[in-house]
C-alpha positions in Angstrom: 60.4 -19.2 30.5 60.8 -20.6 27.2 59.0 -19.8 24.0 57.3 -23.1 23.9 55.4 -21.8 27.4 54.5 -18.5 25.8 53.1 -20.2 22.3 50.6 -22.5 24.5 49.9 -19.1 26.9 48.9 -17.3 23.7 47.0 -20.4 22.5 45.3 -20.4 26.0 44.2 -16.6 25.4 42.7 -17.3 21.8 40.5 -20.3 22.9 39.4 -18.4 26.1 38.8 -15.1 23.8 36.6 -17.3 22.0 34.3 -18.0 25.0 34.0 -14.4 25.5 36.3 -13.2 27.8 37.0 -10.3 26.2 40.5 -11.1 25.1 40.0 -10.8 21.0 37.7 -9.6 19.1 33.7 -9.5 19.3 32.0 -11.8 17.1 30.6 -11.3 13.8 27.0 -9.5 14.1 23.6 -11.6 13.5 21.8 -11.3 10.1 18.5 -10.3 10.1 17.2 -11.0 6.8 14.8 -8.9 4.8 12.3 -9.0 1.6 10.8 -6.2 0.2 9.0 -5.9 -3.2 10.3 -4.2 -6.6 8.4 -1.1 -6.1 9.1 2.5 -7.8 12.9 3.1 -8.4 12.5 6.3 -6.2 11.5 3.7 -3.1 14.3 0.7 -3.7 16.8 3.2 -3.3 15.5 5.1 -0.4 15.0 1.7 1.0 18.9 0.5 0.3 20.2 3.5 1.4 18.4 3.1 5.1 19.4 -0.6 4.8 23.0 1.4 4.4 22.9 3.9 7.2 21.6 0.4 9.6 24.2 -1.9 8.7 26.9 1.0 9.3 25.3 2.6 12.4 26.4 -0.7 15.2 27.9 -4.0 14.7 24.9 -5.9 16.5 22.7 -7.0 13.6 23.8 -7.0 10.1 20.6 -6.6 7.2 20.7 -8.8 4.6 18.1 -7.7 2.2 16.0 -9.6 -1.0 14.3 -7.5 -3.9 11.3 -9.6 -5.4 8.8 -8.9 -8.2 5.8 -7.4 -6.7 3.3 -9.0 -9.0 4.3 -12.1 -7.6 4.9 -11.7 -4.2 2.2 -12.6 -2.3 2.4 -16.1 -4.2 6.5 -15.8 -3.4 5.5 -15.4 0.4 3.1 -17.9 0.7 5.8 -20.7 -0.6 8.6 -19.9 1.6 6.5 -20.2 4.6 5.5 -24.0 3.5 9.0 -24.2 2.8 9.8 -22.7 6.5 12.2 -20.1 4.1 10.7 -16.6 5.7 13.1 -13.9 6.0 13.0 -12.4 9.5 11.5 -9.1 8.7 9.0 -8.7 5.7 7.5 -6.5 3.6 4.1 -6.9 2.7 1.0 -5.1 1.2 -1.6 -3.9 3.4 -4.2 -6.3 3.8 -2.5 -9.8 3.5 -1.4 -9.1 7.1 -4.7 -10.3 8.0 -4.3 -13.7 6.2 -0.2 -14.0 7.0 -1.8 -13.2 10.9 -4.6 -15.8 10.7 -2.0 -18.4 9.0 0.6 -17.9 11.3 3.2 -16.1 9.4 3.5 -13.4 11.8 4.1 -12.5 16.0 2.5 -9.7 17.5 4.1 -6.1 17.7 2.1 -4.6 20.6 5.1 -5.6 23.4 7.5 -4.4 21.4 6.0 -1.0 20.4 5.1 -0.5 24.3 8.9 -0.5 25.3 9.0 2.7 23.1 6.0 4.9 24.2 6.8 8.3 22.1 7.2 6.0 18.6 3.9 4.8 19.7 2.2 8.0 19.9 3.7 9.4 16.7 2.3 6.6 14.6 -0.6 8.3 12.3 -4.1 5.9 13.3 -4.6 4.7 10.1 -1.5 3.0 10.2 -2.4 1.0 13.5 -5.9 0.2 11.7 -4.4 -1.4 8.9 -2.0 -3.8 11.1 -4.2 -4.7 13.1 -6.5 -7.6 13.4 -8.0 -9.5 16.5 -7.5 -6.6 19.1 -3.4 -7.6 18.0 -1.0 -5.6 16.0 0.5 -7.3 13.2 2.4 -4.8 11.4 3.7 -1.6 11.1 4.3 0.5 7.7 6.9 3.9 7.3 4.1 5.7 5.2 0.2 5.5 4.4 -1.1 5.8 0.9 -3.6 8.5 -0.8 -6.0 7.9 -3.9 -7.5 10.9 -5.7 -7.4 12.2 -9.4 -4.5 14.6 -10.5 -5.8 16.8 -13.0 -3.9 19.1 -16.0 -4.9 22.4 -14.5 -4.2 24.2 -17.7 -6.7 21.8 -19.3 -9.2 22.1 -16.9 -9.0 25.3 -17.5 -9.4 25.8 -21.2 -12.6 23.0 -20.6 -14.1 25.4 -18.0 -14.0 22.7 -15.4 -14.7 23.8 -11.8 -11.1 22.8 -9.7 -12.0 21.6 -6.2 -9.6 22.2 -3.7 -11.5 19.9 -0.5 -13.2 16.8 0.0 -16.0 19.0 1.2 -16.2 20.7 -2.2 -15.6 17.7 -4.3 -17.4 16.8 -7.4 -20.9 14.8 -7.2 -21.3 12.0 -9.8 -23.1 14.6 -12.3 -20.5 17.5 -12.0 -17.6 14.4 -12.6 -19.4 12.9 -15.6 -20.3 16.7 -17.2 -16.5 17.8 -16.8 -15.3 14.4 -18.7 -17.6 15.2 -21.3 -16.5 18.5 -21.4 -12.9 17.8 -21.5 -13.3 15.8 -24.3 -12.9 19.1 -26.4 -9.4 19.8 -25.1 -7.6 16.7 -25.0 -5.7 15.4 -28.0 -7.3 13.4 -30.8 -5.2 10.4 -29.6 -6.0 11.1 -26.2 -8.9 10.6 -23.7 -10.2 12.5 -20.7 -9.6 10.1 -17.6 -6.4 7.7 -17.4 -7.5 5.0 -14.6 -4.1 3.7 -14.9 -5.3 0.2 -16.5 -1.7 -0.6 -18.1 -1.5 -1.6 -14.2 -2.8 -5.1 -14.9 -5.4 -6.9 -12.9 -3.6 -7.5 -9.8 -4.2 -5.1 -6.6 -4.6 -1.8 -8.5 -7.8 -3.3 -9.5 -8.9 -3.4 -6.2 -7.4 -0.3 -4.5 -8.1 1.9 -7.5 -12.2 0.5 -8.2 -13.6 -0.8 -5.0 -13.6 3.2 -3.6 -16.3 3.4 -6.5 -18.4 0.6 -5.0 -18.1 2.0 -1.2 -18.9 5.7 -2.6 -22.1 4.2 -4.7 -23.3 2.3 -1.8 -21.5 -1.1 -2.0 -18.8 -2.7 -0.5 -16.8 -6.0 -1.7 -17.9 -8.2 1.2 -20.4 -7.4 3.7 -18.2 -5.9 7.1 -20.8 -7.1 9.7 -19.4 -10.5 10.2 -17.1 -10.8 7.5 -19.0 -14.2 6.3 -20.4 -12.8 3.0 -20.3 -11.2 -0.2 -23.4 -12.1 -1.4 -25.9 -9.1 -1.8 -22.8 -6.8 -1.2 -20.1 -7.2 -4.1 -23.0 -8.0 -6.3 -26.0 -6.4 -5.1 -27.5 -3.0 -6.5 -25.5 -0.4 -5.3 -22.1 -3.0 -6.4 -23.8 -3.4 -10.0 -24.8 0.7 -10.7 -20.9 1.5 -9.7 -19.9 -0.9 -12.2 -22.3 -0.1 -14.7 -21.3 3.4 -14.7 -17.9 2.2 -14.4 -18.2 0.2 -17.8 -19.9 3.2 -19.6 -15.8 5.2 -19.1 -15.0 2.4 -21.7 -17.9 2.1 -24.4 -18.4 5.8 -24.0 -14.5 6.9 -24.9 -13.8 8.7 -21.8 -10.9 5.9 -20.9 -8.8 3.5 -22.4 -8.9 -0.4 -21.5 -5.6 -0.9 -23.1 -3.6 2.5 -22.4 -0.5 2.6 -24.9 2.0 3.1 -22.0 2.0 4.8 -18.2 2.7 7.8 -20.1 -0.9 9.0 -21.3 -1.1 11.5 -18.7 2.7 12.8 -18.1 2.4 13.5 -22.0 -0.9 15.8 -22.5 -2.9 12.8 -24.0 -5.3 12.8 -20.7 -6.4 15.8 -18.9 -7.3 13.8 -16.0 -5.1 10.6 -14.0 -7.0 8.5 -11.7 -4.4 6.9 -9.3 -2.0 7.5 -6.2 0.5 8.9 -4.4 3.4 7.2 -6.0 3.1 9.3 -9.2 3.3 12.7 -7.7 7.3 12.9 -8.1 7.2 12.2 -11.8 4.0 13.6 -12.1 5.1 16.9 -10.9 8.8 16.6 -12.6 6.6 16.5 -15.8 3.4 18.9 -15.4 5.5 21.4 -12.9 2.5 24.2 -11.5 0.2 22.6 -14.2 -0.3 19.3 -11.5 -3.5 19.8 -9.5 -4.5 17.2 -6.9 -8.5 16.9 -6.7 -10.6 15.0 -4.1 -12.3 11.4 -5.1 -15.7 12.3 -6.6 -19.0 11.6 -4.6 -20.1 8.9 -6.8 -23.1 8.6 -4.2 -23.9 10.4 -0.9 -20.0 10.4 0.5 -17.0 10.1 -1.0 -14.7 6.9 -0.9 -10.8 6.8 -0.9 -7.7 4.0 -0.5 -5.8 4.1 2.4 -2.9 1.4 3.4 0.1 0.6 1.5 3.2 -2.0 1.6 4.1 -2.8 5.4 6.1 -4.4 7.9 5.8 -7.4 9.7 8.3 -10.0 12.0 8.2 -13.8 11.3 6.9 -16.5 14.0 10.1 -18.3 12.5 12.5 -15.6 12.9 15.5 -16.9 15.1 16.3 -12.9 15.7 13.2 -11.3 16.3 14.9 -8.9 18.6 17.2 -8.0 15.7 14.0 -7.6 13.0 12.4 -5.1 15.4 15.4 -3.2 15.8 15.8 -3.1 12.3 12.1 -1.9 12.1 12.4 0.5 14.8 15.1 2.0 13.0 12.8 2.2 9.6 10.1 4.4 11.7 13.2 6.9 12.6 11.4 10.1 12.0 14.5 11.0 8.7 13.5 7.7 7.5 9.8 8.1 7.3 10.5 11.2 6.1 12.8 9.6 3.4 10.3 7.1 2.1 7.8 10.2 2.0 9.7 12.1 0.0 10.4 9.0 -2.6 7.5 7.9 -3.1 4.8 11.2 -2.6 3.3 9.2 -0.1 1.6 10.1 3.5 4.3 9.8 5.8 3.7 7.6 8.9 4.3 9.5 11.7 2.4 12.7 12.9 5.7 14.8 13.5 7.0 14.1 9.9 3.6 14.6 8.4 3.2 18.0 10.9 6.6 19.5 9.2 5.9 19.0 5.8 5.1 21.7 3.9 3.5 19.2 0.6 0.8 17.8 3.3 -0.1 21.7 4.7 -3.3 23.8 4.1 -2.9 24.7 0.4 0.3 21.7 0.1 0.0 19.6 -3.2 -0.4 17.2 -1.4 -3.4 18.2 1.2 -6.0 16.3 -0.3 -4.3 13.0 0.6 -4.2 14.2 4.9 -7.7 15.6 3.9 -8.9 12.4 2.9 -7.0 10.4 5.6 -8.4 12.1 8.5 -11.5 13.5 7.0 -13.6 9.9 7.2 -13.1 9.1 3.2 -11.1 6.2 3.4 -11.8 3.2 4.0 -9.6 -0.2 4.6 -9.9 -2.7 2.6 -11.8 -6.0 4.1 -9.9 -6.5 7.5 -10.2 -10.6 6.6 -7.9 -13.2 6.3 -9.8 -14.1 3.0 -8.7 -10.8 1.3 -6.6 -12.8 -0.7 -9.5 -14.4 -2.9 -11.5 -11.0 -2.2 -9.3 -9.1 -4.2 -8.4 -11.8 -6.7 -11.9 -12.3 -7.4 -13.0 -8.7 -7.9 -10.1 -8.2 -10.0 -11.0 -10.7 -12.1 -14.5 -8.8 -12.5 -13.5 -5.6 -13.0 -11.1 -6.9 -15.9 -14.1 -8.3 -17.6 -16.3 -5.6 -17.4 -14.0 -3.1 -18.7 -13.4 -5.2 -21.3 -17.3 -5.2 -21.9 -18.6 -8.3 -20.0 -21.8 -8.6 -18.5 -22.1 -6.8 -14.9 -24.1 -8.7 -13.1 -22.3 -12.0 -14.1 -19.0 -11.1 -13.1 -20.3 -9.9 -10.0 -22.1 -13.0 -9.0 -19.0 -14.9 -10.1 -17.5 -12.7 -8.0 -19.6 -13.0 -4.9 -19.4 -16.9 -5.5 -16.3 -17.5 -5.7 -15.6 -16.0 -2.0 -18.2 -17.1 -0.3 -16.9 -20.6 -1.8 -13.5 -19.8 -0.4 -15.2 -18.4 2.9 -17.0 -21.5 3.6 -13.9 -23.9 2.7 -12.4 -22.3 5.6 -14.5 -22.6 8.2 -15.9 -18.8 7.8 -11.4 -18.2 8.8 -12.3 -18.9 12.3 -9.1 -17.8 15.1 -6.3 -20.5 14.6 -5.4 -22.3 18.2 
């Protein structure tokens, strides 16, 4: 045979390698592409580095991944799907998944968590409660969240403050506003009692961090019934006494409106930090045995907490929704959970993780937040697809009373301005 024959024979191998015969190599591994938000430094790297471990673990899918500003993102989101530009797997706060569900962003997870019956069963509740919406699960999140108030123990201390160490023990309204007052004595002259973390901005903080307030006085941002109204709820009596109380932090000197930096607490200037998880590493890098965790207050008859957190969620217009799950099934590894837990102080997603950690234990610094999780004190925030204008528009209240507005008229403007946006949408019946 001459070489010309062997030349077209290896030619002939090549082109039938290409159709998959086995004869060179595989091909080149689909892309599933990812967004996730510019959280806590801590988090973007434990994120990356699981991104890492993925991509070099098979050479089926490849993840392709997108850091965005959080302050933006919701906004970010809602463009690309107009645009038909959604990444296949994305990250998401909480409650938009009912809205990015309602809209159409999103597919169902329920088939795809059945084919793996022990991941199932490890996921915490509350973390199936948040994703779901219309008897369907939407999304899935590595790690729940946890709102209390860290405290300076060695300033509690010196002001004589009672420390409780349960939600069954916690403070009432009149035991919360007598230890402020009596903490005013040890704090520095440049300092304040309570830090409620408004350097944050009036974006979602606003809403996780306050609306607890309303639900513990008696109120509630929308009324949960039939999810048609916030009239009488976000405004009504129990709504305006929270925020009237809430107001009286401000004129009275107890809190700052306009905090000189994030650092009022990690430095000594407040004796008290009202906020969540995602402080505890720096928190306790800074305060070391000094850090105490303390159960929300009862502002009324029970005590209200946060719960939910940034989640996960594959898009109707994915082209490799196989892929994004795998990808996702392979964030909800037990190490991983774990990983993100350990970053970010927050409650880890899965019942074995949460089981072996020492932090979330009887006596753990971080008890309160399991307490508080399983304990009935929190609650979700509105499961509605109009949680976008809910939040925006009790943000936007909440910024004007600290800032010394009138109560009742941001609340009204408040209650108007989504039941405006309720009724624009056809109270957000199901979507065909």
């Amino acid at each position: 045979m001459n070489r010309k024959f062997w030349v077209a024979l290896s030619a002939l191998a090549l082109i039938f390698g290409a159709f998959g015969t086995g004869i060179v190599a595989a091909q080149s591994p689909t892309v599933v592409t990812v967004w996730f938000h510019s959280g806590q430094g801590a988090e973007r790297d434990a994120l990356t580095a699981i991104l890492d471990r993925y991509n070099a673990s098979q050479s089926v899918y490849r993840a392709e991944a997108t850091q965005l500003p959080e302050g933006s993102y919701n906004d970010q989101v809602n463009a690309a799907a107009v645009a038909n530009a959604l990444p296949c797997l994305l990250d998401f706060d909480g409650p938009n998944v009912y809205n990015y569900a309602w809209a159409g962003y999103l597919i169902p997870l329920d088939d795809y968590l059945a084919q793996v019956p022990d991941l199932a069963a490890d996921i915490i509740p509350s973390i199936i409660q948040q994703g779901t919406y219309q008897d369907k699960l939407w999304s899935i999140g590595t790690f729940d969240s946890g709102l209390a108030i860290w405290g300076n123990k060695k300033m509690l201390e010196a002001a004589n403050v009672r420390i409780p160490t349960s939600i069954e023990d916690a403070w009432t309204l009149d035991e919360f506003n007598a230890a402020l007052e009596a903490l005013r004595a040890v704090v520095p002259a440049d300092g304040y009692p309570l830090d409620l973390k408004m350097n944050y901005g009036a974006g979602e903080w606003f809403t996780y961090g306050f609306s607890p307030i309303l639900q513990s006085f008696g109120g509630d941002l929308i009324d949960r019934t039939d999810f048609q109204s916030a009239d009488g709820t976000i405004n009504g009596e129990a709504a305006v006494a929270a925020m009237t109380w809430f107001q009286g932090l401000f004129k009275n000197g107890l809190t700052s409106a306009t905090p000189e930096d994030d650092n009022v607490f990690k430095d000594g200037k407040a004796a008290l930090s009202f906020v969540g998880h995602w402080v505890y590493p720096e928190y306790s890098a800074a305060l070391g045995e000094d850090l105490v965790l303390l159960p929300m207050p009862k502002f009324g008859e029970k005590a209200a907490t946060g719960m939910g957190s940034w989640n996960w969620g594959i898009t109707s217009t994915c082209a490799a929704k196989d892929g994004a799950w795998d990808l996702l099934k392979f964030l909800l590894a037990a190490d991983n959970v774990k990983a993100f837990a350990d970053a970010s102080g927050a409650v880890p997603a899965l019942t074995s993780v949460l089981e072996a950690d020492a932090r979330y234990a009887e006596g753990g610094a971080l008890n309160i937040y399991f307490q508080q999780l399983v304990g009935g004190v929190a609650v979700p925030r509105p499961q509605t697809p109009a949680y976008p204008v809910i939040t925006r528009a009790f943000a936007q209240a909440v910024d004007e009373i600290a800032k010394g507005g009138d109560v009742q008229t941001a609340l009204d403007k408040a209650a108007d301005t989504i039941d405006r946006d309720i009724a624009n949408n056809n109270g957000y019946a199901p979507r065909n």
